[in-house]
C-alpha positions, 0 to 999 in steps of 0.5 A, a space after each residue: 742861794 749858792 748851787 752844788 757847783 758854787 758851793 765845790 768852787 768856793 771850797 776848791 778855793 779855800 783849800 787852794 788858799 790854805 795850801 798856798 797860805 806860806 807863799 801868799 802870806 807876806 809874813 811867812 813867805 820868807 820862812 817858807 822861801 828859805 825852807 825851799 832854798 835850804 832843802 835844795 843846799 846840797 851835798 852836805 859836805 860841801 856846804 860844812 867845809 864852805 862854812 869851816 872855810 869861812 870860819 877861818 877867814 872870819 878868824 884870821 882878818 881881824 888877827 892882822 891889825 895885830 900883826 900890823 902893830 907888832 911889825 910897826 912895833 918891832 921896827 920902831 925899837 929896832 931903830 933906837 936899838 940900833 938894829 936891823 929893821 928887817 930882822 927883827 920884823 921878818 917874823 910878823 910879817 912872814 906870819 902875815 904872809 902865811 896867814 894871806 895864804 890861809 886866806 887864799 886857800 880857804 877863801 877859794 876853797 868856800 867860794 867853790 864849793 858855795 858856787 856848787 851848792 847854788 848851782 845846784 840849788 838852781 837846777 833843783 828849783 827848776 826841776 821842781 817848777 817843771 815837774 808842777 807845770 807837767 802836773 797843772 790841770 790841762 786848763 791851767 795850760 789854756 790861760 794866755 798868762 800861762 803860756 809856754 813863752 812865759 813858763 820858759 822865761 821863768 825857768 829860764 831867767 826868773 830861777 837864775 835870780 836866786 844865785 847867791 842866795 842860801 849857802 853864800 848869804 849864810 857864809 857871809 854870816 858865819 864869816 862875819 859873826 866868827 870875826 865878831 867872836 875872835 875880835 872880842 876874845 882877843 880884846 879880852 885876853 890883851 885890854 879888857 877895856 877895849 872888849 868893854 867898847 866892842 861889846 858896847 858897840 856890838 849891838 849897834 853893829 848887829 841892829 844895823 846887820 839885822 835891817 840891812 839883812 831884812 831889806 835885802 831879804 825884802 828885795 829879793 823877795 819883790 824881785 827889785 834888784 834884777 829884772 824877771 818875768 813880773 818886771 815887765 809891763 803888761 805890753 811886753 808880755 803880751 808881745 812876748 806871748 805873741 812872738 813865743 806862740 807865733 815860732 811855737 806854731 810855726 814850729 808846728 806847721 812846719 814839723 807836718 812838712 
């Protein structure tokens, strides 16, 4: 027969488990990753220019097959005219010239202000981890698993393993579905069979787009592709508590005089 103290336990347990229901479920966890990561996107500015600049990058790459063509084009009827090669292909290729400096600018410009967002994606996550570890029961605290050597190493190098998540994995996907977009639009205007073969390829393309996002999201996730905290075996975090408590408490004695 459960006791009064049995019975609190057991609902302090169910409640722990219904808070914490997006981040333990395996099915919602990347819902709810994503909402944390996207909250901490900021300033807003930054990241609708990013994304604007990584539209034009996805507009313009697909242009220079194009361009490409029209200067082979031009150079080749050039020579059976009898005319200058170069003058008559000079205005595709400066309009390849102008188009890589497009490029530039807005490639930089994106990369920038991506970088800035992550950055500070990462000082907000891990001002959110200090502030739930300043707020845990002073029990919590008591735990060997909680120890501060291990508290510091999540703050320290499992928050940095988020670099490159959010403002520039969404920024590849608008790079790469603007490019989609423009390709297929041009393919109409110039051969409309050749937007018949794209679109038939499409979905191929974005299957395979999918489940090369999915694994990645996956890995990410696990944590698999960089070493954290949890990589470690049980005989290196016992050896990291040990060394980080020994200069805690050496800390200690020596801070008495």
């Amino acid at each position: 027969m459960l006791t009064k103290a049995d019975d609190l336990l057991k609902q302090y347990n169910d409640k722990v488990k219904a808070d914490m229901d997006d981040v333990l479920n395996p099915k919602k966890q990347e819902k709810a990753f994503s909402s944390a990561v996207n909250a901490h996107s900021k300033p807003v500015w930054k990241l609708v220019v990013a994304f604007l600049c990584v539209f034009i990058v996805g507009g313009i790459c697909p242009l220079f097959g194009w361009f490409v063509m029209e200067a082979m084009n031009k150079m080749n009827m050039a020579k059976f005219a009898g005319l200058s090669a170069f003058d008559e292909s000079i205005p595709w290729i400066l309009i390849m010239f102008g188009s890589c400096f497009v490029l530039f600018i807005a490639k930089g410009v994106a990369g920038v202000l991506t970088a800035h967002i992550t950055t500070n994606v990462i000082n907000e996550t891990r001002k959110d981890l200090y502030q739930n570890i300043m707020r845990k029961d002073i029990g919590w605290h008591d735990l060997r698993e909680n120890g501060a050597g291990v508290m510091t190493s999540t703050l320290a190098s499992d928050v940095q393993l988020m670099n490159g998540l959010s403002a520039e994995g969404n920024a590849a996907q608008i790079e790469a579905t603007s490019a989609l977009l423009v390709a297929i639009i041009f393919s109409a205007v110039v051969s409309w069979p050749m937007t018949l073969v794209g679109l038939a390829i499409t979905p191929l393309i974005i299957i395979c787009g999918t489940i090369a996002a999915k694994a990645d999201n996956e890995n990410m996730m696990n944590v698999k592709q960089q070493e954290g905290s949890d990589d470690k075996t049980t005989e290196e975090k016992e050896s990291q508590i040990l060394a980080s408590d020994s200069i805690i408490n050496y800390k200690t004695v020596a801070s008495f005089g």
